[in-house]
N, C-alpha and C positions, 0 to 999 in steps of 0.2 A: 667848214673845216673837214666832214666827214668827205666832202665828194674833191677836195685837195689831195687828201692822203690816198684816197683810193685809187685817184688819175695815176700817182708817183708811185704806186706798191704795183699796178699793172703794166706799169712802163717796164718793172724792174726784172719781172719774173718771167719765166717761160709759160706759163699756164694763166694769163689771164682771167679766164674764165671759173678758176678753182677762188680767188679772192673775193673776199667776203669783209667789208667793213661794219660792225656795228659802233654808232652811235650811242654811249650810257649817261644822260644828264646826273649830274648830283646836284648836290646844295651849292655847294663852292668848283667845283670842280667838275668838268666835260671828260669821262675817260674814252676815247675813240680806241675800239680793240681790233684788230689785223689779223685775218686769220687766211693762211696761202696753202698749198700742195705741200706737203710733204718735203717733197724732194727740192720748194721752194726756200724753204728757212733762210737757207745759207747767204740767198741774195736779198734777203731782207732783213737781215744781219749784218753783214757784211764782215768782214775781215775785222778784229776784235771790235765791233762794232760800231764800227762807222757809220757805214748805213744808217742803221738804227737812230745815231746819235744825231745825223741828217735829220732825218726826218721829223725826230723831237723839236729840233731846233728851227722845221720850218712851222709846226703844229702851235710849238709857240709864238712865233712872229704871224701867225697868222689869227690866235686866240686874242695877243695884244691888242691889235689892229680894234677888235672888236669887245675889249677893256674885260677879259673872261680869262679863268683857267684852261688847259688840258692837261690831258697828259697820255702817252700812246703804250699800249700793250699790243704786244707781239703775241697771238700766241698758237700753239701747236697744235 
């Protein structure tokens, strides 16, 4: 899952190289956090959150697949 989100958030952004995915297991729950450039946000965001909502929505069809939670933090 971690190396899904990370192919899609490198695609997305102009600075590839500034993206950084960590992995955080819980008990019940995978949180995978997204951390880009600065000047990144906005496309990993998207327009009142699209993107974003994207990408949740492949994090979980890709958690299901493998019968587990996530859940994706964006952060700055």
């Amino acid at each position: 899952m971690r190396d899904l989100i990370e192919y899609v958030a490198k695609n997305l952004v102009e600075k590839p190289e500034a993206v950084v995915v960590n992995e955080v297991a819980g008990e019940k729950t995978t949180i995978i956090e997204v951390s880009v450039d600065r000047e990144d946000i906005g496309r990993i965001i998207g327009k009142k959150g699209r993107t974003a909502r994207a990408l949740r929505t492949i994090l979980n069809a890709a958690a299901m697949k493998q019968n587990k939670r996530a859940a994706l933090e964006i952060l700055e």
